[in-house]
VOPAGU-2260 file (C-alpha; in pm, 1 decimal, decimal comma):
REM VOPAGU-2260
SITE   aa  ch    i         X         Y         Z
SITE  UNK   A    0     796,2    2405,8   -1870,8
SITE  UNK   A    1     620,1    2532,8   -1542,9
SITE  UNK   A    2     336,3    2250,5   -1616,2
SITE  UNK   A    3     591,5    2002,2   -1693,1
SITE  UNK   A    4     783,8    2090,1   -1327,9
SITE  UNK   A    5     445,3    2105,1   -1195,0
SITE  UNK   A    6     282,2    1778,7   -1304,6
SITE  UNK   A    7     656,1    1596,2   -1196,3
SITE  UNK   A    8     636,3    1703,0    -841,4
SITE  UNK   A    9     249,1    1638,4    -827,1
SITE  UNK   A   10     366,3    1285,8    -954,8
SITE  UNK   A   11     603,2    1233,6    -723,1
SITE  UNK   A   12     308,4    1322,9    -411,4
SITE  UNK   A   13     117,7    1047,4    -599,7
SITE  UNK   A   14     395,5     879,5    -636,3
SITE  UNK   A   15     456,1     824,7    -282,3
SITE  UNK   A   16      90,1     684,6    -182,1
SITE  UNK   A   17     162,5     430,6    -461,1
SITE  UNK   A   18     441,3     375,0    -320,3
SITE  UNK   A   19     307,7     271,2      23,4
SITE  UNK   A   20     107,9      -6,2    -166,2
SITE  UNK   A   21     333,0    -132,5    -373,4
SITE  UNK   A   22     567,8    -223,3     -51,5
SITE  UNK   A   23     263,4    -352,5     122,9
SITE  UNK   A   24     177,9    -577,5    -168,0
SITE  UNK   A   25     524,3    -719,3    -201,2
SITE  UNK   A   26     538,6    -777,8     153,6
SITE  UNK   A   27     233,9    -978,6     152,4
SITE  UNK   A   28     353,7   -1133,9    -221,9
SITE  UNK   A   29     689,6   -1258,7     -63,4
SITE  UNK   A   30     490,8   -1409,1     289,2
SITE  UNK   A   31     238,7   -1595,5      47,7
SITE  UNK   A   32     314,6   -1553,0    -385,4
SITE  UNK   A   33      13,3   -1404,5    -430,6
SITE  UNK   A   34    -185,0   -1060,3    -442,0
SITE  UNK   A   35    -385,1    -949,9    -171,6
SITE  UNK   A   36    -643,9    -820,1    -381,3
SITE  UNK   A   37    -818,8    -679,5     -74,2
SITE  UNK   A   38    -526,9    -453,0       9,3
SITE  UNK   A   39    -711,0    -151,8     -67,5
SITE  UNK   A   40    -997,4    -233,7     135,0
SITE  UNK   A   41    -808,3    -282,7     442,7
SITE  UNK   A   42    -605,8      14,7     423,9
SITE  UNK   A   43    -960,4     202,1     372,9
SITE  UNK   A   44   -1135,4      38,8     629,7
SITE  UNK   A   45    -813,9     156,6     890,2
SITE  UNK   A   46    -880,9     526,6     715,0
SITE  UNK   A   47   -1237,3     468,9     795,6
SITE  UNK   A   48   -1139,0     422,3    1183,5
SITE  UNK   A   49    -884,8     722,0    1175,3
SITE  UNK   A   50   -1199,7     913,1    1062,2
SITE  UNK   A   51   -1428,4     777,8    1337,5
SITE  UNK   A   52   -1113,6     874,2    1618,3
SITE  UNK   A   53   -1126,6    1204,3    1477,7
SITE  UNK   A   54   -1458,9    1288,8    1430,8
SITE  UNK   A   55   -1668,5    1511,4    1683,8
SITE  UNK   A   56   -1914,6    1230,4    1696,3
SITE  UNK   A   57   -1661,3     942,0    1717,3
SITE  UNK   A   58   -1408,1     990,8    1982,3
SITE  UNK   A   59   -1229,0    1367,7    1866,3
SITE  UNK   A   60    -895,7    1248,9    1873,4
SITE  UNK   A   61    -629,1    1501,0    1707,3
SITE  UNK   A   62    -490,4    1351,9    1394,8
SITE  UNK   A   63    -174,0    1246,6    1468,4
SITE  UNK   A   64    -304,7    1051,5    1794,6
SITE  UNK   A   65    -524,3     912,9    1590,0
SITE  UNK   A   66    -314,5     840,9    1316,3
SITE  UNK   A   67     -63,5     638,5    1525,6
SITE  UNK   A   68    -378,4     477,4    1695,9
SITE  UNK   A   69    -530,5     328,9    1369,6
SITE  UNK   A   70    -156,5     194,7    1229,5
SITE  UNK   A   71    -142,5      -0,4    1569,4
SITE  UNK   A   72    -495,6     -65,7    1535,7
SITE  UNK   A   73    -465,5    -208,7    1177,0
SITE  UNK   A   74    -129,8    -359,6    1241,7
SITE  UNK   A   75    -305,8    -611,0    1510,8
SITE  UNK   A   76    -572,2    -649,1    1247,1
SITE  UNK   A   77    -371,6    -753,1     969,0
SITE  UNK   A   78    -150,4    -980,7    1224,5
SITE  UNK   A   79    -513,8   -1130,1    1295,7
SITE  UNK   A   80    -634,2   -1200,0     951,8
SITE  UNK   A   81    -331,1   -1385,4     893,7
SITE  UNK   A   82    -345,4   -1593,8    1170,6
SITE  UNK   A   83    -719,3   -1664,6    1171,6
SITE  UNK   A   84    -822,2   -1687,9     796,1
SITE  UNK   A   85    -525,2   -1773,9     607,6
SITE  UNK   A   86    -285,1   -1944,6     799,4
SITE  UNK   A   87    -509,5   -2280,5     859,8
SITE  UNK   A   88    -533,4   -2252,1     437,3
SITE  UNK   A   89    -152,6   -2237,6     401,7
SITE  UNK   A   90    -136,7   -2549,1     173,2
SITE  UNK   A   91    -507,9   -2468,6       4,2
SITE  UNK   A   92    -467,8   -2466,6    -393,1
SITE  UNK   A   93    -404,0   -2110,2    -509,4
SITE  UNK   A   94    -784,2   -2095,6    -628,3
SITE  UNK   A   95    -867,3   -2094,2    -257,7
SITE  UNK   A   96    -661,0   -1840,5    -151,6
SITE  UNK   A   97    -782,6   -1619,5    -418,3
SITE  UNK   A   98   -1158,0   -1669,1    -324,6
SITE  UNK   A   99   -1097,6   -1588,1       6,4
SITE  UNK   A  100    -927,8   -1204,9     -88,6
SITE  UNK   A  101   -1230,0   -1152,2    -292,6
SITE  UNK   A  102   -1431,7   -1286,6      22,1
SITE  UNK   A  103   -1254,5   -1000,7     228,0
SITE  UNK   A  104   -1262,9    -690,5     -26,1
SITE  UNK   A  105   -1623,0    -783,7     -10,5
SITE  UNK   A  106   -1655,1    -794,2     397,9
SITE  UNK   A  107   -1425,6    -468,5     407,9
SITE  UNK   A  108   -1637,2    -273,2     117,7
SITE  UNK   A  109   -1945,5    -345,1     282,1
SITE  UNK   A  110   -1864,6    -332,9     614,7
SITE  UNK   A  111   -1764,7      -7,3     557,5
SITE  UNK   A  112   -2076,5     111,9     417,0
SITE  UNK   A  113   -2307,4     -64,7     662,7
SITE  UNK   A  114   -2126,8     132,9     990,4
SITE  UNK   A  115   -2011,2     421,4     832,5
SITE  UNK   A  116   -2265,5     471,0     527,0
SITE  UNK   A  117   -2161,5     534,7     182,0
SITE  UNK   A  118   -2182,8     901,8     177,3
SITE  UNK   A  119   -1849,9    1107,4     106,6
SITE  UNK   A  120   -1677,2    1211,5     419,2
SITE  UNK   A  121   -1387,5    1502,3     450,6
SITE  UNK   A  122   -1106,4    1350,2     550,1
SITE  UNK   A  123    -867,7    1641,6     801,4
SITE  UNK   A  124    -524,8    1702,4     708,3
SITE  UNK   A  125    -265,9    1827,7     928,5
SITE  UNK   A  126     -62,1    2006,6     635,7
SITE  UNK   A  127    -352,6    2216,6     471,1
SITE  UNK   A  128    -407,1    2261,9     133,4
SITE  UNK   A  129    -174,0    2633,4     101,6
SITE  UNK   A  130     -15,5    2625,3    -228,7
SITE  UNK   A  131     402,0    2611,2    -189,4
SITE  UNK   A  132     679,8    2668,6    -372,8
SITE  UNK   A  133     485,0    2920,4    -658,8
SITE  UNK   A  134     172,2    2677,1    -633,4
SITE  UNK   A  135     388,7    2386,9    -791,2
SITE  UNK   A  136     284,5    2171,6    -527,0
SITE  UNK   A  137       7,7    2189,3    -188,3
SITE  UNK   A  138     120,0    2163,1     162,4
SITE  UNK   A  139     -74,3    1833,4     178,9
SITE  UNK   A  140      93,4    1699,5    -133,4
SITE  UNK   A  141     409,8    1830,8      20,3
SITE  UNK   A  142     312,4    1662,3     364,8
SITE  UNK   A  143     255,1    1285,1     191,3
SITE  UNK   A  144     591,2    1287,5      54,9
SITE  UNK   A  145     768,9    1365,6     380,4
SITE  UNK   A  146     550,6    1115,2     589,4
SITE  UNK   A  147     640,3     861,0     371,2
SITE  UNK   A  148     993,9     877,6     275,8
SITE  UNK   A  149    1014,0     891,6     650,6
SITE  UNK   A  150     780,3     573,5     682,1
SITE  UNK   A  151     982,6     408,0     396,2
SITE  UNK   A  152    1337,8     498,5     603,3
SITE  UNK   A  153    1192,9     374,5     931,1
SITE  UNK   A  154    1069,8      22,0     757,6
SITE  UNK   A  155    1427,6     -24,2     588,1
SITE  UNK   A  156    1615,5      13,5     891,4
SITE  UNK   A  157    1364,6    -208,2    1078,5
SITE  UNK   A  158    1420,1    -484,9     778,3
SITE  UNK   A  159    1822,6    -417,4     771,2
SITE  UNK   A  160    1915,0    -331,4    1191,0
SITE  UNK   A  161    1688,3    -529,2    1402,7
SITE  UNK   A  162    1687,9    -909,5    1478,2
SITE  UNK   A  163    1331,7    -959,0    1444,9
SITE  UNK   A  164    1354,6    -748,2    1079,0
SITE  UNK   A  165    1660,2    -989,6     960,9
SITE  UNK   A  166    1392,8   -1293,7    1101,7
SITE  UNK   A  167    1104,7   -1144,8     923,8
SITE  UNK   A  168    1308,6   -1169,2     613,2
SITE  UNK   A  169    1417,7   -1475,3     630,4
SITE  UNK   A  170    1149,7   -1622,4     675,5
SITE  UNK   A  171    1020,9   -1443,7     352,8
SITE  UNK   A  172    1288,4   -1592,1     169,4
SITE  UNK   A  173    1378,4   -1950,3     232,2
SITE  UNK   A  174    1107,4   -2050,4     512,0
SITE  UNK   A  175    1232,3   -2388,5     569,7
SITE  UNK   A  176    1614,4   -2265,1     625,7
SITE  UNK   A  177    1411,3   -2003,3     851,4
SITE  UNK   A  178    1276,1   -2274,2    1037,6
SITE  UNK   A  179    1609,2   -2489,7    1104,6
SITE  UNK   A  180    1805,8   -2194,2    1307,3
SITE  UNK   A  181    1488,8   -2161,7    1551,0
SITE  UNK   A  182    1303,7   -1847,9    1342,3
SITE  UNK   A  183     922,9   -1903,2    1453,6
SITE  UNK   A  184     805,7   -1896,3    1047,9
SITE  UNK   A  185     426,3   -1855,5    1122,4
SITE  UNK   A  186     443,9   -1570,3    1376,7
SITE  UNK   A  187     684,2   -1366,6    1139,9
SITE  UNK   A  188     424,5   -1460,9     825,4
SITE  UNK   A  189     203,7   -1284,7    1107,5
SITE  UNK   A  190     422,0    -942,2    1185,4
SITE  UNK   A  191     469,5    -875,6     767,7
SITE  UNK   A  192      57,9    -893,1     745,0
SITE  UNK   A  193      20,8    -680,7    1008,9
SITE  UNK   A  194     306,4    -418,7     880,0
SITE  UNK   A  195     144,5    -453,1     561,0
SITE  UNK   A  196    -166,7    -365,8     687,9
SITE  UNK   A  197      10,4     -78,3     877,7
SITE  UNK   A  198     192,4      35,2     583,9
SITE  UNK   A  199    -144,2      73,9     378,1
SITE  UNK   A  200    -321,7     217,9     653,0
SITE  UNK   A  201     -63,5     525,3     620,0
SITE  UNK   A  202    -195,8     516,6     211,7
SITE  UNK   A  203    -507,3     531,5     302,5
SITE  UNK   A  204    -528,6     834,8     551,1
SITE  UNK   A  205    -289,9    1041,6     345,1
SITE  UNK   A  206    -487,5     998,4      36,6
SITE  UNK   A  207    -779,6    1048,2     206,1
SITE  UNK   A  208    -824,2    1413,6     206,3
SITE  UNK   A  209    -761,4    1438,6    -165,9
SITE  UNK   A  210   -1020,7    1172,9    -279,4
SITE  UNK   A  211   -1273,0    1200,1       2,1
SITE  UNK   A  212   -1331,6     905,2     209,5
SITE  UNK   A  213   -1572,2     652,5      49,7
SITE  UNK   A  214   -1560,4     253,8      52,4
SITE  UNK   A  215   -1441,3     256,7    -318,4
SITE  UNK   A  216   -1176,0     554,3    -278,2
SITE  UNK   A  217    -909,7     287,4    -311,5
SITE  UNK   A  218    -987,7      83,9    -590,6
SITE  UNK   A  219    -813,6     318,3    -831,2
SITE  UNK   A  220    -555,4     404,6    -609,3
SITE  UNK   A  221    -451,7       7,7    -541,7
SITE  UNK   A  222    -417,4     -36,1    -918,7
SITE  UNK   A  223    -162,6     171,5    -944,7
SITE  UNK   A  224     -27,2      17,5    -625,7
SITE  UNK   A  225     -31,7    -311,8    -791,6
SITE  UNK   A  226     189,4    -159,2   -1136,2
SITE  UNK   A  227     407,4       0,3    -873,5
SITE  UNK   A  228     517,1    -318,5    -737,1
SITE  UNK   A  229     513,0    -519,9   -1090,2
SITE  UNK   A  230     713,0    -241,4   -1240,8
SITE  UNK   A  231     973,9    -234,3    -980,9
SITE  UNK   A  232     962,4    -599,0    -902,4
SITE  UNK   A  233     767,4    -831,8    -699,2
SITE  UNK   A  234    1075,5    -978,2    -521,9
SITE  UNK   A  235    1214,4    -654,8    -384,7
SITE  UNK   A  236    1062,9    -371,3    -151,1
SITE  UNK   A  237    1265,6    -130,3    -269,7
SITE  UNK   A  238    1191,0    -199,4    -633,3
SITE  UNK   A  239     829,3    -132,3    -528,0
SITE  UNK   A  240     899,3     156,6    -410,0
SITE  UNK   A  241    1067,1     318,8    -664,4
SITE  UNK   A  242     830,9     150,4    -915,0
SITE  UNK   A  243     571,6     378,0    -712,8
SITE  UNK   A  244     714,7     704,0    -748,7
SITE  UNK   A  245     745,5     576,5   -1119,2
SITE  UNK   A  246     411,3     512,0   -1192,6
SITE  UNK   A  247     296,4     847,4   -1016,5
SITE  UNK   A  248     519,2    1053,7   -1238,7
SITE  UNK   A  249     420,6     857,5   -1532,9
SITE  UNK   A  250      93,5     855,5   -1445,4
SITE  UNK   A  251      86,2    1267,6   -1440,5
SITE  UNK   A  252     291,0    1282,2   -1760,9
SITE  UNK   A  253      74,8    1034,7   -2014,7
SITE  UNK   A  254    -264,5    1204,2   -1831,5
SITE  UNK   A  255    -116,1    1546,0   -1895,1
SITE  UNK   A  256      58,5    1509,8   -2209,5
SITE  UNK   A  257     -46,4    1252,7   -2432,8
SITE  UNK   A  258    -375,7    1059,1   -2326,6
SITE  UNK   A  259    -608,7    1277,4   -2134,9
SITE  UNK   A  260    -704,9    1243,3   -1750,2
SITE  UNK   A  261   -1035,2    1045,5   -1867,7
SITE  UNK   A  262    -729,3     756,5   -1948,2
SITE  UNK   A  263    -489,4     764,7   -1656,1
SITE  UNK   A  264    -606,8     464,5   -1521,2
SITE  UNK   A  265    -532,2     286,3   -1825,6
SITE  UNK   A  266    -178,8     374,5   -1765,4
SITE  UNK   A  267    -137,1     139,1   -1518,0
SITE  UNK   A  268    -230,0    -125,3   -1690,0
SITE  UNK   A  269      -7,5     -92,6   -2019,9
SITE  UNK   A  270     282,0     -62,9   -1750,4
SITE  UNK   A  271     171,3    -371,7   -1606,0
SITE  UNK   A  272     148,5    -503,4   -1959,8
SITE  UNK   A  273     467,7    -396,6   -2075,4
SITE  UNK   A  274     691,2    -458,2   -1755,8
SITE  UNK   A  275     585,2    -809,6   -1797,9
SITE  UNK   A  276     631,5    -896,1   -2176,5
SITE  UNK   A  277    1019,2    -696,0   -2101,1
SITE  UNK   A  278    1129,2    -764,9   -1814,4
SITE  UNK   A  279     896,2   -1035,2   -1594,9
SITE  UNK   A  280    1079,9    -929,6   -1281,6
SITE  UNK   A  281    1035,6    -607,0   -1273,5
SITE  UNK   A  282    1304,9    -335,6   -1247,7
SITE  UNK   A  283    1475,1    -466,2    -996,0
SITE  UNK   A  284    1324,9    -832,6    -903,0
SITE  UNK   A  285    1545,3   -1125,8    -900,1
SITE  UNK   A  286    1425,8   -1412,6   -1155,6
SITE  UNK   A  287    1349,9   -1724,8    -902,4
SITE  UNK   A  288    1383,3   -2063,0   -1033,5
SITE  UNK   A  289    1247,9   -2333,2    -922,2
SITE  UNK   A  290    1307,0   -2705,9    -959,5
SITE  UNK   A  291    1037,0   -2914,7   -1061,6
């Protein structure tokens, strides 16, 4: 029973970096119906730059300075890769926009490895690593949750209070209504790249100091990300969210329990399987029909 309780809550820490992707993928998913397959290299390019803020040969920030620093920092880049690369392809065949996310996981990966070489770094964490609660769970586990449930409550009452939230979602939604009470459609598009970027930024340095930081730390980690957001719906943030804590838990359980840890990754993609034989949408996704 004490493994059981202890895998859950271990789950749930995973969980909540899975969690973080998900949203940023459906945010991206709703702006453009498609994956951004080079999610995960963005958010660990931003970790990347947290690292080189923090380091005693890079600038020697203190983490949390330089953790706000790289979500504005990788905010304004995601904003910018919007506008630059795939606004002007807006009406490309789907084909092209998926070339071009391959094109930047690429740039990102190696990028990374040309500045920052491909040698694992130690990531700092603010929490430490103290066993709490009986060892159940590590301050740093303990630490991701909190950060991003707070994240997650700060993003829905951006998205539910705030004009330029309501705009932002509108113009996910029905662009051209968006576009006939004055909403600026493009430089919204813009904002939900960049808070997607933001958002997986936060994944990236709070995972971090679990995996080590190396260019491929994330490919894993965005799988999951991507069964998070299938499983809870591509359609709805907070179905990706929840589908994230899902997978995490699941994730411990079937790695724990049933098919070994050399499997876990293999999880993700029966979910992904299975969610969309069942149930297309997702958990809570609304089906969208459209007239042809």
């Amino acid at each position: 029973m004490d493994l059981f309780i202890e895998q859950t809550v271990s789950g749930l820490a995973s969980g909540a970096i899975y969690a973080c992707l998900a949203l940023a993928v459906v945010m991206i998913y709703q702006a453009i119906d498609h994956f951004n397959f080079a999610q995960g290299e963005m958010a660990m390019f931003s970790t990347y730059i947290a690292w080189y803020l923090m380091d005693d040969a890079g600038l020697g920030l203190p983490f949390w300075i330089a953790f706000v620093v790289c979500i504005i920092v990788s905010f304004i880049g995601g904003a910018a890769i919007e506008r630059i690369v795939f606004a002007p392809i807006s009406d490309a065949p789907v084909l092209s926009h998926i070339i071009v996310f391959i094109a930047l996981f690429s740039m990102f990966n190696s990028l990374a490895g040309f500045l920052f070489d491909f040698t694992p770094k130690q990531f700092e964490t603010p929490f430490g690593h103290t066993p709490l609660i009986d060892g159940v769970i590590s301050a740093h586990r303990a630490g991701m949750v909190v950060v991003t449930l707070i994240m997650l409550a700060m993003i829905y009452a951006f998205f539910r209070y705030t004009p330029i939230g309501l705009a932002m979602r509108a113009a996910a939604a029905a662009p051209e209504s968006a576009r006939l009470v004055g909403i600026r459609v493009g430089f919204m598009l813009a904002l939900g790249w960049g808070l997607a970027a933001a958002v997986g930024s936060v994944a990236g340095m709070l995972i971090a100091p679990i995996t080590f930081l190396t260019p491929d730390m994330m490919l894993g980690t965005l799988l999951y990300g991507f069964a998070g957001a299938v499983v809870g719906g591509l359609t709805s943030p907070l179905g990706a969210v929840i589908g994230g804590f899902l997978v995490g838990i699941l994730e411990n359980w079937m790695g724990t329990f049933i098919v070994g840890s050399q499997l876990k990754l293999t999880v993700a993609l029966v979910l992904i399987i299975v969610v969309l034989l069942v149930k297309p949408a997702g958990l809570l996704g609304r089906v969208v029909v459209k007239r042809v």
